[in-house]
C-alpha positions as CSV (number, residue, x, y, z in Angstrom):
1,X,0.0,0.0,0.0
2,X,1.2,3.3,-0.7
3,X,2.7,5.0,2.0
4,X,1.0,8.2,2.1
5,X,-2.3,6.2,2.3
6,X,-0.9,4.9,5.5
7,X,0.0,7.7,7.0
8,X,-3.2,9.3,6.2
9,X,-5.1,6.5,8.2
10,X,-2.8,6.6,11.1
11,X,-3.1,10.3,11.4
12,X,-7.3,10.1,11.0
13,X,-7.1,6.6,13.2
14,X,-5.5,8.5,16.2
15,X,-7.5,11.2,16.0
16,X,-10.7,9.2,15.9
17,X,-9.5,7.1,19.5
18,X,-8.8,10.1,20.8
19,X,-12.2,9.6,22.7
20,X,-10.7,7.0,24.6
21,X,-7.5,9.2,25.6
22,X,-10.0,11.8,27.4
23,X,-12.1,9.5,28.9
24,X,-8.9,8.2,30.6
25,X,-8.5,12.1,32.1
26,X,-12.6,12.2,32.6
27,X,-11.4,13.7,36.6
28,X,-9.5,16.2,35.7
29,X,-11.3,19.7,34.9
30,X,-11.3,20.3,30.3
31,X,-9.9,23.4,31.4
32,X,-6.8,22.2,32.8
33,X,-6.8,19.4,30.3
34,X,-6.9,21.9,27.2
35,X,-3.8,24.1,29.4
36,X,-1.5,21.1,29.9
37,X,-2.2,20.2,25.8
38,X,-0.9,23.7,25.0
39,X,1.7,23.3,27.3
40,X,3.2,20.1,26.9
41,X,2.5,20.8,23.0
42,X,4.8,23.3,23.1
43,X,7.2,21.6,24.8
44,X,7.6,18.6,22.3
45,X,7.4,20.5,19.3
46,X,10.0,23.0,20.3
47,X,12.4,19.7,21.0
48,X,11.3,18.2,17.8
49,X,12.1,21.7,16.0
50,X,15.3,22.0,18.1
51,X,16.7,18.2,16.8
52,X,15.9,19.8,13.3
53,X,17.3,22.7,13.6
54,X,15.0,24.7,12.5
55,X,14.4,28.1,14.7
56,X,16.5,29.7,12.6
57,X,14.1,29.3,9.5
58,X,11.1,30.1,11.8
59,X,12.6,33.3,13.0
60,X,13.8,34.3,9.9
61,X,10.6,34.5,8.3
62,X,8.3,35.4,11.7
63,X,6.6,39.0,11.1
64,X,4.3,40.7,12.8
65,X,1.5,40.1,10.8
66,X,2.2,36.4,10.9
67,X,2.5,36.3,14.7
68,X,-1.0,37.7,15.1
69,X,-2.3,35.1,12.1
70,X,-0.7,32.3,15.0
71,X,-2.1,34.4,17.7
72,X,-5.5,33.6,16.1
73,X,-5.0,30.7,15.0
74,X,-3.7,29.6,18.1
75,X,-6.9,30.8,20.0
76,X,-9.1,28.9,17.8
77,X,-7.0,25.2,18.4
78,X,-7.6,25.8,22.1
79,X,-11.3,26.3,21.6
80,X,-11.9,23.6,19.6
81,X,-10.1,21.3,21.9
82,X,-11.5,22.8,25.0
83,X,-15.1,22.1,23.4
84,X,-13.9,18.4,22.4
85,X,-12.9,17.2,25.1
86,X,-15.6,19.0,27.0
87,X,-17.7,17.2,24.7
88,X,-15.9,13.8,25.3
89,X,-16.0,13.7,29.0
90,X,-19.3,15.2,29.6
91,X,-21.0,12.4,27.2
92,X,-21.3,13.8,24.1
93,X,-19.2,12.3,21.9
94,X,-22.2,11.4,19.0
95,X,-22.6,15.3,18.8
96,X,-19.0,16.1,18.8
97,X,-18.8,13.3,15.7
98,X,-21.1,15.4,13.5
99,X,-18.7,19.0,13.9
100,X,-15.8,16.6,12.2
101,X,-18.5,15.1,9.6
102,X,-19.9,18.4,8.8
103,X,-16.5,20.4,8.9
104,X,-15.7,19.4,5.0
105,X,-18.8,21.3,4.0
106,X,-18.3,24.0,6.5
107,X,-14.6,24.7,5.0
108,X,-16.3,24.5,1.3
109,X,-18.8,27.5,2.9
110,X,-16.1,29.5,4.6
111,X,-14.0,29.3,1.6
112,X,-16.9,30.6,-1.0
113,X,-17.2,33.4,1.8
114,X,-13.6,34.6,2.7
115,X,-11.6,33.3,-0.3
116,X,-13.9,34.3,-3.0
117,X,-13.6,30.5,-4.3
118,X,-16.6,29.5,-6.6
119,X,-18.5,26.1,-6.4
120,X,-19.6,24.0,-9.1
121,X,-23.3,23.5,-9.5
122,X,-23.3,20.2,-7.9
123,X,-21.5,21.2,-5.1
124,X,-24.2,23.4,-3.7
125,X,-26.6,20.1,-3.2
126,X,-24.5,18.5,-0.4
127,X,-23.9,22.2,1.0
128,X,-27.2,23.0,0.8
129,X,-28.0,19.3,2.1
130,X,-25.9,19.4,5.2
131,X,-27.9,23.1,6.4
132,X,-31.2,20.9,6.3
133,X,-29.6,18.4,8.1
134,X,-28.5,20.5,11.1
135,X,-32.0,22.0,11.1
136,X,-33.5,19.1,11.3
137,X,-31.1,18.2,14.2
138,X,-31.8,21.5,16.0
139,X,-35.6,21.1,15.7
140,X,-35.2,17.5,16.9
141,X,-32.9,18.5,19.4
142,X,-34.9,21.3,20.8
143,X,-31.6,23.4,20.6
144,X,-29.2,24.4,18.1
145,X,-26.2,21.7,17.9
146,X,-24.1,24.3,19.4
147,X,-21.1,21.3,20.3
148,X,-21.1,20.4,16.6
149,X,-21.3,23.3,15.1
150,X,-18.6,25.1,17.6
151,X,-15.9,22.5,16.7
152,X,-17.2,22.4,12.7
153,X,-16.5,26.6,12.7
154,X,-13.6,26.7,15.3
155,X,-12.0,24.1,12.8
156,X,-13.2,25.2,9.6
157,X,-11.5,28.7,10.6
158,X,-8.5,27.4,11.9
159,X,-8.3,25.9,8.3
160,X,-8.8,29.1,6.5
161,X,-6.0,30.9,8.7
162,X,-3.5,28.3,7.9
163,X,-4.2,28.7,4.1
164,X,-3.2,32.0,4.7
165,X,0.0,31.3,6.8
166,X,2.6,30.3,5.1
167,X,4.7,27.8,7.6
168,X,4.5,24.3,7.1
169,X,2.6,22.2,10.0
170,X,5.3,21.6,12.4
171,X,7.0,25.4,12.6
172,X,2.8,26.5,12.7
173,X,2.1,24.3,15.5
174,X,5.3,25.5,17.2
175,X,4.3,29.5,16.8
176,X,0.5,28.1,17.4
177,X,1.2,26.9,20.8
178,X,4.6,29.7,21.6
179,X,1.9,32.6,21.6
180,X,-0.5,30.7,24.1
181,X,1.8,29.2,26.3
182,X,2.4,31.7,28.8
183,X,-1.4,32.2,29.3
184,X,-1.9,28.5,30.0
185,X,1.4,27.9,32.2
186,X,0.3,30.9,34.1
187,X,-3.9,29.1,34.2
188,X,-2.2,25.8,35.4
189,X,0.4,27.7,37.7
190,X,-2.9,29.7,39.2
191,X,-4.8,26.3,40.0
192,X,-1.8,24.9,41.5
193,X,-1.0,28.1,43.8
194,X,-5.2,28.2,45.1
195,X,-5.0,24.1,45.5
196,X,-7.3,23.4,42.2
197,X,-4.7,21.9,40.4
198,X,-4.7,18.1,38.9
199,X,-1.1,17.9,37.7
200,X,0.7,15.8,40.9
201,X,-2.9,14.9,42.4
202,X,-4.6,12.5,40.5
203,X,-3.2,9.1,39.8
204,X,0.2,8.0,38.1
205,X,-1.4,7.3,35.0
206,X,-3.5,10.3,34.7
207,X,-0.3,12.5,35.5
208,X,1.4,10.5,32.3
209,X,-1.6,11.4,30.0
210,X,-1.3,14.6,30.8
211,X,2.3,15.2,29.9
212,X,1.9,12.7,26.9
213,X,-1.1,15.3,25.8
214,X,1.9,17.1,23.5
215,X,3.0,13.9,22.2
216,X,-0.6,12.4,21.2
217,X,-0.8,16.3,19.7
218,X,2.2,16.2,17.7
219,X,2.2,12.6,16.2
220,X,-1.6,12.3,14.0
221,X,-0.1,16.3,12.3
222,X,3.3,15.0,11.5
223,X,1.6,11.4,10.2
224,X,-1.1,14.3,8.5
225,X,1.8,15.7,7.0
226,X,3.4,13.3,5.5
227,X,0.6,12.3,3.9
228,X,-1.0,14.7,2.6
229,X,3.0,15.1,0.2
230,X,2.5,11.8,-0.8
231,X,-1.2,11.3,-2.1
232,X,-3.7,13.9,-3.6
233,X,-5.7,15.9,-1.7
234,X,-9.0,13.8,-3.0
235,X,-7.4,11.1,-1.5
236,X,-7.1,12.5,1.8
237,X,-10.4,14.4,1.8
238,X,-11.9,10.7,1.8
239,X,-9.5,9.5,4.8
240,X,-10.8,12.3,6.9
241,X,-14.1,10.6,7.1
242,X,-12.5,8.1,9.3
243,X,-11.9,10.0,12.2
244,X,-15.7,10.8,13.1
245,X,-16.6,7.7,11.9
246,X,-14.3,6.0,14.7
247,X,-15.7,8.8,17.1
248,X,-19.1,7.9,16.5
249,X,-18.7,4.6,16.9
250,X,-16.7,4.7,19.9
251,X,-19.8,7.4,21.3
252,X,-22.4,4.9,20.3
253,X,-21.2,1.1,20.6
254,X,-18.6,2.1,24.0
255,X,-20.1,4.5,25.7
256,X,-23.7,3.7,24.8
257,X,-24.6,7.1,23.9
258,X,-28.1,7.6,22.7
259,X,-28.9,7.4,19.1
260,X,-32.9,8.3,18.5
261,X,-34.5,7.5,15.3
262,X,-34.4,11.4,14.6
263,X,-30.9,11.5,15.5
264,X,-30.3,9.2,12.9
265,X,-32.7,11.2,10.2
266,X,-30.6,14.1,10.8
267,X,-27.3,12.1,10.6
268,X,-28.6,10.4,7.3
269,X,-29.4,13.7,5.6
270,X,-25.7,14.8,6.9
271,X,-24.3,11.4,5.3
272,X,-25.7,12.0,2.3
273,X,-24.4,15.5,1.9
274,X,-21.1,14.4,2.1
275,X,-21.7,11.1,-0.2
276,X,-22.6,13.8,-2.7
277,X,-19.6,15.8,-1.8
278,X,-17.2,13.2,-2.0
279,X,-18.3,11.7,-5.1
280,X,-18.5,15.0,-7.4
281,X,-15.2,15.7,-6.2
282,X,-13.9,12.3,-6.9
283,X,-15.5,12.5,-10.4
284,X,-14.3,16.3,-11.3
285,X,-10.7,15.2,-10.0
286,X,-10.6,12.0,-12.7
287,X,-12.2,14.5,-15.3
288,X,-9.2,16.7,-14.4
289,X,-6.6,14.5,-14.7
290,X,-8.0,12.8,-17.6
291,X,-7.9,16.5,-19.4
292,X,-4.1,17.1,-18.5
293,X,-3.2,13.4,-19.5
294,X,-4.9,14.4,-22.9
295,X,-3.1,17.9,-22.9
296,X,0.2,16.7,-22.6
């Protein structure tokens, strides 16, 4: 199998058990969870960026503009995981599985939008598809699917700022988590000094998972990487399905979430959007590629 292929599905794998990794921490505050993960991120990216010598090439091209773009960016990661693994540990894991399936559609929005980027035809159904779908969900719900749709936008505009940043996914992560670090040291610093602190209190294996959060961070965006070099994008626009598919799974069949018959209407409708999606892409990418073949 190729090898970008497998390092597509390891990065989407991890990141679709990472239910289980915050379930493990389920006594410790998603506050102080979210801190450490910036912390400890930090921490093992700068060593990784240290053994490759390359904080010379991210200073060298650091301006200001581009520390605020972090700045920002850097601010939306730590809502999105604060909300996730909110979302994990309070028992919402199903919901938290439809901001990842519906985030493809929300970039697609967000891109028409801010980029200027115009969709083919066809490409409006499964937009237009996925809206009905989270309406249906909301009047079902009795509330707007505000877990789903906080991670599908904190995401989806996390995306957009790092089309416009131009470091590569390591060096980005590293400037992500420099400009929030001293906000969260000082948080998890705070807790400790008023006795609210987890770090040292809970058990040995909790402790570990928290300092392993940069690690478990790191690993699925290098693997993402190194994919995403190797195969085309269409290729790893379908891989990315696998992550909430995992999620949802782990939500439903482990931790017995609740799946209603509406629940599944509105999922259904969501499904099909990006079946639609998926395969007009699939179909416009061969139709491309069979055009340049027939160019050169």
């Amino acid at each position: 199998m190729n090898k970008g292929i497998l390092y597509g599905i390891a990065a989407y794998a991890i990141w679709g058990v990472f239910p289980v990794y915050w379930k493990f921490l389920q006594g410790v505050p998603a506050l102080q969870i979210m801190t450490h993960r910036i912390v400890w991120s930090f921490i093992f990216v700068s060593i990784l960026v240290s053994l490759r010598h390359g904080w010379k090439d991210i200073f060298g091209r650091l301006t200001r503009r581009m520390v605020l773009l972090y700045l920002l960016a850097g601010c939306l990661l730590a809502v999105n995981w604060l909300v996730y693994i909110y979302s994990v540990n309070a028992g919402f894991i199903v919901e938290s599985s439809l901001g990842y399936f519906i985030n493809p559609l929300v970039n697609v929005l967000l891109g028409v939008i801010f980029l200027r980027e115009r969709l083919r035809p066809l490409q409006w159904v499964p937009v237009g598809l996925a809206g009905v779908g989270v309406l249906y969900l909301t009047i079902s719900y009795g509330h707007l699917p505000w877990i789903a749709l906080a991670l599908a936008f904190s995401f989806g505009f996390y995306g957009l700022l790092k089309k416009l940043a131009p470091l590569g996914s390591l060096p980005g992560l590293t400037v992500e988590t420099a400009v929030i670090f001293l906000p969260a040291l000082g948080y998890l610093l705070a807790m400790e000094f008023t006795g609210s602190g987890s770090f040292g209190h809970v058990d040995l294996l909790q402790n570990t998972l928290l300092v392993l959060t940069g690690v478990v961070t790191a690993v699925p965006l290098l693997f993402f990487a190194e994919g995403a070099r190797r195969i085309p994008l269409a290729m790893m626009g379908l891989l990315q399905y696998l992550a909430p598919t995992l999620q949802f799974l782990f939500g439903v069949l482990v931790y017995g979430e609740p799946f209603t018959p509406q629940r599944m209407v509105g999922f259904s409708i969501i499904w099909l959007a990006l079946l639609l999606y998926s395969v007009e892409g699939l179909v416009e990418h061969r139709r491309a590629l069979h055009a340049a073949l027939a160019e050169g």
